[in-house]
mmCIF file of the N, C-alpha and C atoms, coordinates in Angstrom:
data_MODEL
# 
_entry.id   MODEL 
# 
loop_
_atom_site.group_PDB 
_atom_site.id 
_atom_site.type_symbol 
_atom_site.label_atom_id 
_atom_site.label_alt_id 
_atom_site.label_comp_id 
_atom_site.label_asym_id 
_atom_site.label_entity_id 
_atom_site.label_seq_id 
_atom_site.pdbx_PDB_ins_code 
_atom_site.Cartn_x 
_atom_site.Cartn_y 
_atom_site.Cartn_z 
_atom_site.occupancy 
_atom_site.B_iso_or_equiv 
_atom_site.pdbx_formal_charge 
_atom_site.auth_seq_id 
_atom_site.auth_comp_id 
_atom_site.auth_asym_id 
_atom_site.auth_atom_id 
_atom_site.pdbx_PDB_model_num 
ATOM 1   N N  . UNK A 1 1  ? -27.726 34.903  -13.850 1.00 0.00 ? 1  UNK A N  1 
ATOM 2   C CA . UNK A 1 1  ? -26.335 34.989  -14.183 1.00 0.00 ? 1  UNK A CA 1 
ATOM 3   C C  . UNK A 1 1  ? -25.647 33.691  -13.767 1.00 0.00 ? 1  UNK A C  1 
ATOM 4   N N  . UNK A 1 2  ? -25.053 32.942  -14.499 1.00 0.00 ? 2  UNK A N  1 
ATOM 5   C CA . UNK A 1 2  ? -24.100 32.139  -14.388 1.00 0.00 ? 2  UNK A CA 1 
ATOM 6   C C  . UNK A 1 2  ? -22.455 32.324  -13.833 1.00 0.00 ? 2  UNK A C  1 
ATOM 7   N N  . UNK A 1 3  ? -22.028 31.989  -12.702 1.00 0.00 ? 3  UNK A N  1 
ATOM 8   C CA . UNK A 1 3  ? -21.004 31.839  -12.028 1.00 0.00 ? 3  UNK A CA 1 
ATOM 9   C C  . UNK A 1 3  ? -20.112 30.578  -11.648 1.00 0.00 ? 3  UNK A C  1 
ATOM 10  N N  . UNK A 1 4  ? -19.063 30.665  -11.479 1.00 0.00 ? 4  UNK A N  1 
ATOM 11  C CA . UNK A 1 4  ? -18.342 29.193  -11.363 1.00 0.00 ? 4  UNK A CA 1 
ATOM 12  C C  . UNK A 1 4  ? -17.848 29.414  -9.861  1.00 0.00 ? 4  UNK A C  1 
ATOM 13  N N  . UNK A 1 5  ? -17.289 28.538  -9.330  1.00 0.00 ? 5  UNK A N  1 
ATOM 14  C CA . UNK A 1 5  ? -16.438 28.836  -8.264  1.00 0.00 ? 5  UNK A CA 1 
ATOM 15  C C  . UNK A 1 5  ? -15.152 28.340  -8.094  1.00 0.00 ? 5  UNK A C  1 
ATOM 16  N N  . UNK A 1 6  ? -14.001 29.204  -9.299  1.00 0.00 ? 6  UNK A N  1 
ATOM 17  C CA . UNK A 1 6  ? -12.735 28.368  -9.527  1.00 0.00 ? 6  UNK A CA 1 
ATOM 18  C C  . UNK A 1 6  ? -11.654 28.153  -8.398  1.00 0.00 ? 6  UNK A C  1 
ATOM 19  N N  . UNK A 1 7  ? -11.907 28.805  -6.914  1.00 0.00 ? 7  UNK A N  1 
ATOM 20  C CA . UNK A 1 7  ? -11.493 27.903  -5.816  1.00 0.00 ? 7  UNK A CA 1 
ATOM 21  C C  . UNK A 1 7  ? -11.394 26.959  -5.449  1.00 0.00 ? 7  UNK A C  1 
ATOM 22  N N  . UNK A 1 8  ? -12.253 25.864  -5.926  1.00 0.00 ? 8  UNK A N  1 
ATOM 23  C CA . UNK A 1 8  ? -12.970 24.830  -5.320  1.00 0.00 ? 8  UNK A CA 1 
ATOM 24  C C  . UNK A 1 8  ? -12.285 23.687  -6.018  1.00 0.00 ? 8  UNK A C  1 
ATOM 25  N N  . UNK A 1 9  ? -11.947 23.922  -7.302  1.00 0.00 ? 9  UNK A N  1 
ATOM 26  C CA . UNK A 1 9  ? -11.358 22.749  -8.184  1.00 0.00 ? 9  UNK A CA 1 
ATOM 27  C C  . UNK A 1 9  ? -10.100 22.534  -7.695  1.00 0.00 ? 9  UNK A C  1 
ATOM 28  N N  . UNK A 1 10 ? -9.053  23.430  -6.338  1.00 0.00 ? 10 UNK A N  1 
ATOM 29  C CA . UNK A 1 10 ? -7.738  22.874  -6.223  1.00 0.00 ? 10 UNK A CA 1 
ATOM 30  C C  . UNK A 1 10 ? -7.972  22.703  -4.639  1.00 0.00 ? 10 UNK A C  1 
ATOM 31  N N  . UNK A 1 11 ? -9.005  22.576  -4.005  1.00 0.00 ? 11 UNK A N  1 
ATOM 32  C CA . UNK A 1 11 ? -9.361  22.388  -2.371  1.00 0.00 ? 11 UNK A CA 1 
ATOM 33  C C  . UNK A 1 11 ? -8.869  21.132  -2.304  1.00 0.00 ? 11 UNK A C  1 
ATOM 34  N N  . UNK A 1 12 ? -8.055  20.785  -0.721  1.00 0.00 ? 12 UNK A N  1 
ATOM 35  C CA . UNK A 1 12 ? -7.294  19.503  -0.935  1.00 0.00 ? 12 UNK A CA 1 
ATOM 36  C C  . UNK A 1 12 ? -8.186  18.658  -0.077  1.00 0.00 ? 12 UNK A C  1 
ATOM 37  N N  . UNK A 1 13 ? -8.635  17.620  -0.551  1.00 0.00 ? 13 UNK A N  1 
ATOM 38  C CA . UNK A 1 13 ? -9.187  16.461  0.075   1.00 0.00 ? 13 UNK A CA 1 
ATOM 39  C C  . UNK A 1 13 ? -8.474  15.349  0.772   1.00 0.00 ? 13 UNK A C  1 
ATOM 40  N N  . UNK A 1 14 ? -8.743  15.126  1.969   1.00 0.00 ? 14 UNK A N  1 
ATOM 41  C CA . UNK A 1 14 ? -8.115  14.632  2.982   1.00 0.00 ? 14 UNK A CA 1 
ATOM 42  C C  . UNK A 1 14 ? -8.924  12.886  2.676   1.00 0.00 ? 14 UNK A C  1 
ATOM 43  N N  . UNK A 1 15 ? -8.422  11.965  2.741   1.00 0.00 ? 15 UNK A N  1 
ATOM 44  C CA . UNK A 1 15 ? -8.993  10.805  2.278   1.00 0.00 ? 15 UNK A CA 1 
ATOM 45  C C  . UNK A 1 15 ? -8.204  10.185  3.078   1.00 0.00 ? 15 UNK A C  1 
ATOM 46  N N  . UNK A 1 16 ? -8.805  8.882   3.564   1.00 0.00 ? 16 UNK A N  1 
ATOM 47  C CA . UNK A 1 16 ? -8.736  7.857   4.712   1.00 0.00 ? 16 UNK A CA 1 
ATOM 48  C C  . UNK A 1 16 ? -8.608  6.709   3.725   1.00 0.00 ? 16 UNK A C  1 
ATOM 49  N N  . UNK A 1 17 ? -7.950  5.668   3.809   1.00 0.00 ? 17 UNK A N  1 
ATOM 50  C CA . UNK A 1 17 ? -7.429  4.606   2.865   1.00 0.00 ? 17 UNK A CA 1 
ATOM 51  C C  . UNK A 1 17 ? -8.458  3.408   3.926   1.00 0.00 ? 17 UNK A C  1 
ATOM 52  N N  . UNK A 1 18 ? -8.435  3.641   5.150   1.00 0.00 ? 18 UNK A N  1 
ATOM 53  C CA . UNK A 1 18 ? -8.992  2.501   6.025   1.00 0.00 ? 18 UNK A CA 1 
ATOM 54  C C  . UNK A 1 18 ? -10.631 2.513   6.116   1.00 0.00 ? 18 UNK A C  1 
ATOM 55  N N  . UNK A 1 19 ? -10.838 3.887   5.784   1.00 0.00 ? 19 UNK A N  1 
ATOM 56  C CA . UNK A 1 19 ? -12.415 4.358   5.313   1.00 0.00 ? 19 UNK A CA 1 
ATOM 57  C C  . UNK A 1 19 ? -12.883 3.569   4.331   1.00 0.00 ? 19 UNK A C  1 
ATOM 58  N N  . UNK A 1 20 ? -11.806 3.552   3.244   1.00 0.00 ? 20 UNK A N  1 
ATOM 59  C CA . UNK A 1 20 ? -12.201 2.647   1.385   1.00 0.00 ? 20 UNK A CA 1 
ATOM 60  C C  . UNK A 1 20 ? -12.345 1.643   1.857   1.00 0.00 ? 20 UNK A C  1 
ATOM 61  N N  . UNK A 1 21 ? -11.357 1.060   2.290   1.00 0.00 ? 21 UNK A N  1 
ATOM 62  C CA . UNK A 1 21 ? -11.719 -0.597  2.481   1.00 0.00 ? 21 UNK A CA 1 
ATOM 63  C C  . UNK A 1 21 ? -12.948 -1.040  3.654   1.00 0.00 ? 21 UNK A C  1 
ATOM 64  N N  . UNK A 1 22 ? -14.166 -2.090  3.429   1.00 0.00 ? 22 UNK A N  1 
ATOM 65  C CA . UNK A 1 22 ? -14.995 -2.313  4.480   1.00 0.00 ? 22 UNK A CA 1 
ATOM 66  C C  . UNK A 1 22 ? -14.036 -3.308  5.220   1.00 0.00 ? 22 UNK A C  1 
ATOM 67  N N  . UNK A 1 23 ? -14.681 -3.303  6.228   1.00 0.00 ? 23 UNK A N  1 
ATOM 68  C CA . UNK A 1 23 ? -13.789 -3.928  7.363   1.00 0.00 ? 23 UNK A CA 1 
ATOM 69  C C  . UNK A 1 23 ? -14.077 -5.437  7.295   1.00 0.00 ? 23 UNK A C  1 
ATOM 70  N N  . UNK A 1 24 ? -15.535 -5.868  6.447   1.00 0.00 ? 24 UNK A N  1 
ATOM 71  C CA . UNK A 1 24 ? -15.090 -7.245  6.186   1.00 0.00 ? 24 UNK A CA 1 
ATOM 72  C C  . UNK A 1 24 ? -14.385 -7.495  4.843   1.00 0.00 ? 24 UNK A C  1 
ATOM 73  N N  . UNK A 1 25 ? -13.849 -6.841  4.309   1.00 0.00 ? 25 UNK A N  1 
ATOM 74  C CA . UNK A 1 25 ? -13.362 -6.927  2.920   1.00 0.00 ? 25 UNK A CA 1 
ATOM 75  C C  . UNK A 1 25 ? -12.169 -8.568  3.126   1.00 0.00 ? 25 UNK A C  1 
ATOM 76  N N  . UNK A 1 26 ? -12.176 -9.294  2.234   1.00 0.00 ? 26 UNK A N  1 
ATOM 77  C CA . UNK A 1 26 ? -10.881 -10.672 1.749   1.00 0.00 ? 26 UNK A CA 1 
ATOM 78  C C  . UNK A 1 26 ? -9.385  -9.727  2.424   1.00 0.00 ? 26 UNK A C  1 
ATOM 79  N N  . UNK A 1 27 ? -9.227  -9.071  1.880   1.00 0.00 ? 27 UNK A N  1 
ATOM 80  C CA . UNK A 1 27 ? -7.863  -8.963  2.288   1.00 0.00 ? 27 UNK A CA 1 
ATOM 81  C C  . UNK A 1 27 ? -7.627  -7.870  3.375   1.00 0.00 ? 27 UNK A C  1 
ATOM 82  N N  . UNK A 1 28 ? -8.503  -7.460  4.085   1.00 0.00 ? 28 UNK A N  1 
ATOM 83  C CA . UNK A 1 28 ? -8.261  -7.654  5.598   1.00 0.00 ? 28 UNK A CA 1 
ATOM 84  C C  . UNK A 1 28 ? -8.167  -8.797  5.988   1.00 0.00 ? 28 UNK A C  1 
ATOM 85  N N  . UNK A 1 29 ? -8.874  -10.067 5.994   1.00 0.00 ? 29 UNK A N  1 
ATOM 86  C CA . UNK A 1 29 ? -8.705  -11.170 6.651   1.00 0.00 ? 29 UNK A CA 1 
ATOM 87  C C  . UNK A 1 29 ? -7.561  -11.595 6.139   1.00 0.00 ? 29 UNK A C  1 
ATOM 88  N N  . UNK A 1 30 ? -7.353  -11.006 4.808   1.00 0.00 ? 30 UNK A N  1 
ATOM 89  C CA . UNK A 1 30 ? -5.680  -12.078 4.671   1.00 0.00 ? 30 UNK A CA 1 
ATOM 90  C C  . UNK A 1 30 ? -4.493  -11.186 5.761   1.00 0.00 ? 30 UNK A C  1 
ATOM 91  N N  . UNK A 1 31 ? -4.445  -10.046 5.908   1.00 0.00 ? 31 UNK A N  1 
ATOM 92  C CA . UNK A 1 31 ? -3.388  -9.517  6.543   1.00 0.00 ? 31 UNK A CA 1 
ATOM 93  C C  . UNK A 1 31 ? -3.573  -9.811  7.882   1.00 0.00 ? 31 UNK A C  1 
ATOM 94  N N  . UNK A 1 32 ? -4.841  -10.415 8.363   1.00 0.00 ? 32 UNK A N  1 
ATOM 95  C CA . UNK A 1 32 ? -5.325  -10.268 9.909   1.00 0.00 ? 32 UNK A CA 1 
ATOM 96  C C  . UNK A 1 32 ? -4.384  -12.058 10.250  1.00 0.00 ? 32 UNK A C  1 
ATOM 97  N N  . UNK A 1 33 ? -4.609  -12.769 8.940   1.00 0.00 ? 33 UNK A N  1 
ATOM 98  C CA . UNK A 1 33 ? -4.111  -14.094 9.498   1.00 0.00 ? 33 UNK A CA 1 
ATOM 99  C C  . UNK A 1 33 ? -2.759  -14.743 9.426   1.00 0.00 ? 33 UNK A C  1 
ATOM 100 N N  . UNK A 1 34 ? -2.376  -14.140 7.999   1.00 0.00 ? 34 UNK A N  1 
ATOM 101 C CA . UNK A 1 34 ? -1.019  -14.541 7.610   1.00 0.00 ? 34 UNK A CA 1 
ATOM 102 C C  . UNK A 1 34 ? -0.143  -13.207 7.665   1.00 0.00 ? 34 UNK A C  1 
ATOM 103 N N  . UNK A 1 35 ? 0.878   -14.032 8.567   1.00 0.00 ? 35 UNK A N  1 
ATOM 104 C CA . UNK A 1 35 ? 1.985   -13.300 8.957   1.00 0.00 ? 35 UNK A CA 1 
ATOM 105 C C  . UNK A 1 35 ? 2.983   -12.983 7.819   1.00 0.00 ? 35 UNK A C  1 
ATOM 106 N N  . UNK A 1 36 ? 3.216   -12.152 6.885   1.00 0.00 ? 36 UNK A N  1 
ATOM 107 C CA . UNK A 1 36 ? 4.257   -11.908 5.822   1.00 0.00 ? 36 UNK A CA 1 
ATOM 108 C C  . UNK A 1 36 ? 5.655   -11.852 6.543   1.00 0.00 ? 36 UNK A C  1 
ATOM 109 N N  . UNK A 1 37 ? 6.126   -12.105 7.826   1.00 0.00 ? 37 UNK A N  1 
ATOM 110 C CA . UNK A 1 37 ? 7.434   -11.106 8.069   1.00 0.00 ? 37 UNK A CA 1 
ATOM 111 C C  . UNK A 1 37 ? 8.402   -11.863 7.182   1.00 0.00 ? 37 UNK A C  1 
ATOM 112 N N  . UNK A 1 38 ? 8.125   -13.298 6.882   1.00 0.00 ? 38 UNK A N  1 
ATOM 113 C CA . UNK A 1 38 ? 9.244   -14.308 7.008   1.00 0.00 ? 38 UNK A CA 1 
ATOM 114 C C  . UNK A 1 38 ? 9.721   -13.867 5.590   1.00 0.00 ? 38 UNK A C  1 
ATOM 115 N N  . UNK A 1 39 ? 8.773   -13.211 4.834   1.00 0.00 ? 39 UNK A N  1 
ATOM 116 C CA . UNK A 1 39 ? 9.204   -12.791 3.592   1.00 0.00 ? 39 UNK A CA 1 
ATOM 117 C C  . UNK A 1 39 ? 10.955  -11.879 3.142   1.00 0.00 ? 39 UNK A C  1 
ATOM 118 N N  . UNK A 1 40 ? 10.372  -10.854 4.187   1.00 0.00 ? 40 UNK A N  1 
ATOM 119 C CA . UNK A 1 40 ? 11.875  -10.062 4.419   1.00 0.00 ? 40 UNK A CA 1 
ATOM 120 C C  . UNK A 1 40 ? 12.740  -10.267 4.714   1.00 0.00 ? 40 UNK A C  1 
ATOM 121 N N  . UNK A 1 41 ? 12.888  -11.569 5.635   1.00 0.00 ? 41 UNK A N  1 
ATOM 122 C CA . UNK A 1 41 ? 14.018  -12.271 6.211   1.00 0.00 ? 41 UNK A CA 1 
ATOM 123 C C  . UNK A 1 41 ? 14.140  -13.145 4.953   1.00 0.00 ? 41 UNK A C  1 
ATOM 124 N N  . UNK A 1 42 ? 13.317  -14.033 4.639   1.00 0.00 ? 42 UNK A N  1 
ATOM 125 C CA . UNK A 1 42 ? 13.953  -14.738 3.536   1.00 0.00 ? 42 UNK A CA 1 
ATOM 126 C C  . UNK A 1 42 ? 14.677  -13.828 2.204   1.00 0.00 ? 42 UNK A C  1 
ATOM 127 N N  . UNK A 1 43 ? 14.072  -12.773 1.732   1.00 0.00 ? 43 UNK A N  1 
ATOM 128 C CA . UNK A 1 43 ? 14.647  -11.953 1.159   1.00 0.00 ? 43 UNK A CA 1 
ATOM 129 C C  . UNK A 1 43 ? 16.193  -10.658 1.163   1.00 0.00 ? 43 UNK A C  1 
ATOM 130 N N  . UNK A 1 44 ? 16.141  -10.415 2.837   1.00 0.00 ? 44 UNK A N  1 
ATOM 131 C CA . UNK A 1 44 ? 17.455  -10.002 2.895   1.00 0.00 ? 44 UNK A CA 1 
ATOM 132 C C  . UNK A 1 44 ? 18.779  -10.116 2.075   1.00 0.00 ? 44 UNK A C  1 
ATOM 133 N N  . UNK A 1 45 ? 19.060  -11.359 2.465   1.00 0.00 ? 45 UNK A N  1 
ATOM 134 C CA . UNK A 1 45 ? 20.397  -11.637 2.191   1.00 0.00 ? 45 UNK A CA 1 
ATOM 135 C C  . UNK A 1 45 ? 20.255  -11.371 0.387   1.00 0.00 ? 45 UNK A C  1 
ATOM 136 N N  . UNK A 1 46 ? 19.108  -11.451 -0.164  1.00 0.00 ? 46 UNK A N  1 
ATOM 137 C CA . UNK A 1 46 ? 19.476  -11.002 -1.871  1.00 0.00 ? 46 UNK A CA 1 
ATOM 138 C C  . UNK A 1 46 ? 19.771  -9.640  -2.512  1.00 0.00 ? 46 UNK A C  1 
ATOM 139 N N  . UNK A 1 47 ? 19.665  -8.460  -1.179  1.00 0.00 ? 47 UNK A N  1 
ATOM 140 C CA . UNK A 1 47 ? 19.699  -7.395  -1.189  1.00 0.00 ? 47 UNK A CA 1 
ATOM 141 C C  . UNK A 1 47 ? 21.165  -6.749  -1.007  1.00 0.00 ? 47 UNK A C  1 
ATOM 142 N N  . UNK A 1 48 ? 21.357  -5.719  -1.224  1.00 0.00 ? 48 UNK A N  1 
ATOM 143 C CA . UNK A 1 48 ? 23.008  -5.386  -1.146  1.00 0.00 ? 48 UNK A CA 1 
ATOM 144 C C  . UNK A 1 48 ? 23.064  -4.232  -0.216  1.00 0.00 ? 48 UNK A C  1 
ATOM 145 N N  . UNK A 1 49 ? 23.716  -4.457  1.221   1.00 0.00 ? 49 UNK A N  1 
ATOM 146 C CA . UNK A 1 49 ? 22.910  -3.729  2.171   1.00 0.00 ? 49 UNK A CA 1 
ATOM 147 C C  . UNK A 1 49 ? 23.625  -2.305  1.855   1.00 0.00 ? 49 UNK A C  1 
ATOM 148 N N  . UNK A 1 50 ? 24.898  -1.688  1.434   1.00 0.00 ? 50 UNK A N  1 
ATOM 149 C CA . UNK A 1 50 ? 25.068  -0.694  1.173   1.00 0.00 ? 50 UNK A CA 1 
ATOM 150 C C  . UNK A 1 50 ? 25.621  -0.256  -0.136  1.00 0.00 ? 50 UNK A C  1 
ATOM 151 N N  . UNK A 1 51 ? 24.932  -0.153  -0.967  1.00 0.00 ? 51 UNK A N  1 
ATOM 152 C CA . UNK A 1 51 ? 25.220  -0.063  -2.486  1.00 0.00 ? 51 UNK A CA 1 
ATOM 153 C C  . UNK A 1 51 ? 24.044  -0.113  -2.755  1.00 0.00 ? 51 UNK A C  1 
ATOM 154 N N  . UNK A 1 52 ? 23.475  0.938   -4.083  1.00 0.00 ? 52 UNK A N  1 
ATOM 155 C CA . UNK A 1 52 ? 22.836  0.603   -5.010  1.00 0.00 ? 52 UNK A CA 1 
ATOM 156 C C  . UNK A 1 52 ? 21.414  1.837   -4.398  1.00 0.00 ? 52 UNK A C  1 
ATOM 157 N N  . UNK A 1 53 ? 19.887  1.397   -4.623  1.00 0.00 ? 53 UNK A N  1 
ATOM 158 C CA . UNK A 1 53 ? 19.009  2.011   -4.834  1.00 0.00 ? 53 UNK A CA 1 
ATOM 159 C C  . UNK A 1 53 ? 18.165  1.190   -3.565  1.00 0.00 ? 53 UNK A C  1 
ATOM 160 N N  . UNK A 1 54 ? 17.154  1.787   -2.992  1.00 0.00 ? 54 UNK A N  1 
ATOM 161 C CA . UNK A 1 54 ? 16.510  1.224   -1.699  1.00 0.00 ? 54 UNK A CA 1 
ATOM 162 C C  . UNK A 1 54 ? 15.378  0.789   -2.509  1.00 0.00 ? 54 UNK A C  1 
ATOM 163 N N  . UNK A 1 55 ? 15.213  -0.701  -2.144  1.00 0.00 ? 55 UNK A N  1 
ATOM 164 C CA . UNK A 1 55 ? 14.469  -1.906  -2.989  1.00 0.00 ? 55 UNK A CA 1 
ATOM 165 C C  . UNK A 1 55 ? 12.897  -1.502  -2.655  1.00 0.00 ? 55 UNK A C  1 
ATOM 166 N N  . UNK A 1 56 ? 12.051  -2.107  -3.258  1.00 0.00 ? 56 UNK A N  1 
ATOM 167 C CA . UNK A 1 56 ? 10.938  -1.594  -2.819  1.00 0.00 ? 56 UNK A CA 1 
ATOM 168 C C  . UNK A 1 56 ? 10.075  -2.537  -2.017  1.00 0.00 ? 56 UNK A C  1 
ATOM 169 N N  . UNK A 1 57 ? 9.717   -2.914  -0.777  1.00 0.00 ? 57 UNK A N  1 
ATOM 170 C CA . UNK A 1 57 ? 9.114   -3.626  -0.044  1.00 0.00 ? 57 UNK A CA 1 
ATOM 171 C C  . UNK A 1 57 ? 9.002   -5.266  -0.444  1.00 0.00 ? 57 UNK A C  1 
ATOM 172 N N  . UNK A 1 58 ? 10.001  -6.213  0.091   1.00 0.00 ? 58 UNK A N  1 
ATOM 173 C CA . UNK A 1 58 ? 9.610   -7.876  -0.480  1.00 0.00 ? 58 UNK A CA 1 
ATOM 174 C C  . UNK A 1 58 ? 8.053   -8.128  -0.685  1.00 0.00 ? 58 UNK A C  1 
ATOM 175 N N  . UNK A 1 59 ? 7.535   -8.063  0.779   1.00 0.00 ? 59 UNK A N  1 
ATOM 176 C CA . UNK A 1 59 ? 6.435   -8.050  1.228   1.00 0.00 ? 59 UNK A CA 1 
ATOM 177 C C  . UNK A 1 59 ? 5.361   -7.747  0.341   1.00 0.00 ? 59 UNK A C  1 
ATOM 178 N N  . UNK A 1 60 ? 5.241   -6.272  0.261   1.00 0.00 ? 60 UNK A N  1 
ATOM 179 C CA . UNK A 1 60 ? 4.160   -5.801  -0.842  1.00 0.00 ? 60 UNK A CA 1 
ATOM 180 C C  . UNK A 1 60 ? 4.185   -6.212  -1.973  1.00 0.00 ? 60 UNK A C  1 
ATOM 181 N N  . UNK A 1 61 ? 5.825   -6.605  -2.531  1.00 0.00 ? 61 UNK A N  1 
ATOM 182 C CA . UNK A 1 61 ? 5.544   -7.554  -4.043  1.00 0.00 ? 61 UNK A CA 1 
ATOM 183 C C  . UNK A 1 61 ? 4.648   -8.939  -3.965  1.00 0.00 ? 61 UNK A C  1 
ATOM 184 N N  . UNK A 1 62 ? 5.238   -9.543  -2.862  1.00 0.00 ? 62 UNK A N  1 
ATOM 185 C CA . UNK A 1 62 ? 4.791   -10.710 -2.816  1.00 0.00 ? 62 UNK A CA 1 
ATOM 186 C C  . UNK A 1 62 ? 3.139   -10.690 -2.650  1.00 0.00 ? 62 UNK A C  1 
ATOM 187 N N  . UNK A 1 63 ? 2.732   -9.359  -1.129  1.00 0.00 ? 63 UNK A N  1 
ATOM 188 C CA . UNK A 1 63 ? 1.420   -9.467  -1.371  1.00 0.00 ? 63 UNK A CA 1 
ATOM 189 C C  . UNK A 1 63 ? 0.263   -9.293  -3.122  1.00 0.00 ? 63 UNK A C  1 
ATOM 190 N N  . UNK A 1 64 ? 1.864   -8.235  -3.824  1.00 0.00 ? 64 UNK A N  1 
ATOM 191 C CA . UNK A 1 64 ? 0.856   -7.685  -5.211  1.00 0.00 ? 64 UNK A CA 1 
ATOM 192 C C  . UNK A 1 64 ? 0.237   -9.101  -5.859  1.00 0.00 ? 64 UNK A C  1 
ATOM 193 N N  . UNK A 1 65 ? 1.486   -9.747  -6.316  1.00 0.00 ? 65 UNK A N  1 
ATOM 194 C CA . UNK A 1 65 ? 1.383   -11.618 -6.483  1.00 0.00 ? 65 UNK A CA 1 
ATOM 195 C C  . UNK A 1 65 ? 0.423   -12.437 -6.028  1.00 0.00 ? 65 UNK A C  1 
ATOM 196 N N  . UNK A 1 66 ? 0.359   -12.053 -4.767  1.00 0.00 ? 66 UNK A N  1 
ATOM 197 C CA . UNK A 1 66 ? -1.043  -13.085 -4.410  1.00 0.00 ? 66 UNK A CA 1 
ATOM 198 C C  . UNK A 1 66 ? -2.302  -13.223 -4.927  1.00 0.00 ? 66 UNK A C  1 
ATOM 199 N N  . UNK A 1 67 ? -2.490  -11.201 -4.638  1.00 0.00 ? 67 UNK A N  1 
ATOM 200 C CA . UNK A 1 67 ? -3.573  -11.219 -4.829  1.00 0.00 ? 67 UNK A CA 1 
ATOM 201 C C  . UNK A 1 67 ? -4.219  -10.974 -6.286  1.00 0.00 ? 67 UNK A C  1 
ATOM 202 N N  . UNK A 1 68 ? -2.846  -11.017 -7.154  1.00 0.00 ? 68 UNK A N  1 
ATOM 203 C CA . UNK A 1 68 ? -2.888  -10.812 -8.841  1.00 0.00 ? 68 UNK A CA 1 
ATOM 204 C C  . UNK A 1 68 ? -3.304  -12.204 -9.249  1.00 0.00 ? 68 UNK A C  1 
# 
């Protein structure tokens, strides 16, 4: 007899993001060496500190850019 086990298809999987990446992977070493902060500071002042929609990270654009 053939059976399924339709529990199993909505079980929630717990996943580690630091697991995916190997620890010698390129861009660990890029975050390990270069400091992004100066990004946000240089970016501030283009932001409108109370008005409008909460911007989405300078930083992470700039990192998307790099590594695009």
């Amino acid at each position: 007899m053939f059976r399924t086990n339709p529990s199993r298809e909505f079980q929630p999987e717990t996943v580690n993001i630091e697991d995916l990446v190997p620890q010698d992977h390129l861009l660990r070493k890029i975050n390990e060496t270069i400091d992004f902060s100066f990004i946000a500071e240089k970016c501030r002042p283009l932001y409108c500190q109370d008005n409008g929609r909460p911007c989405i990270d300078p930083v992470m654009l700039f990192k998307m850019l790099l590594i695009g």
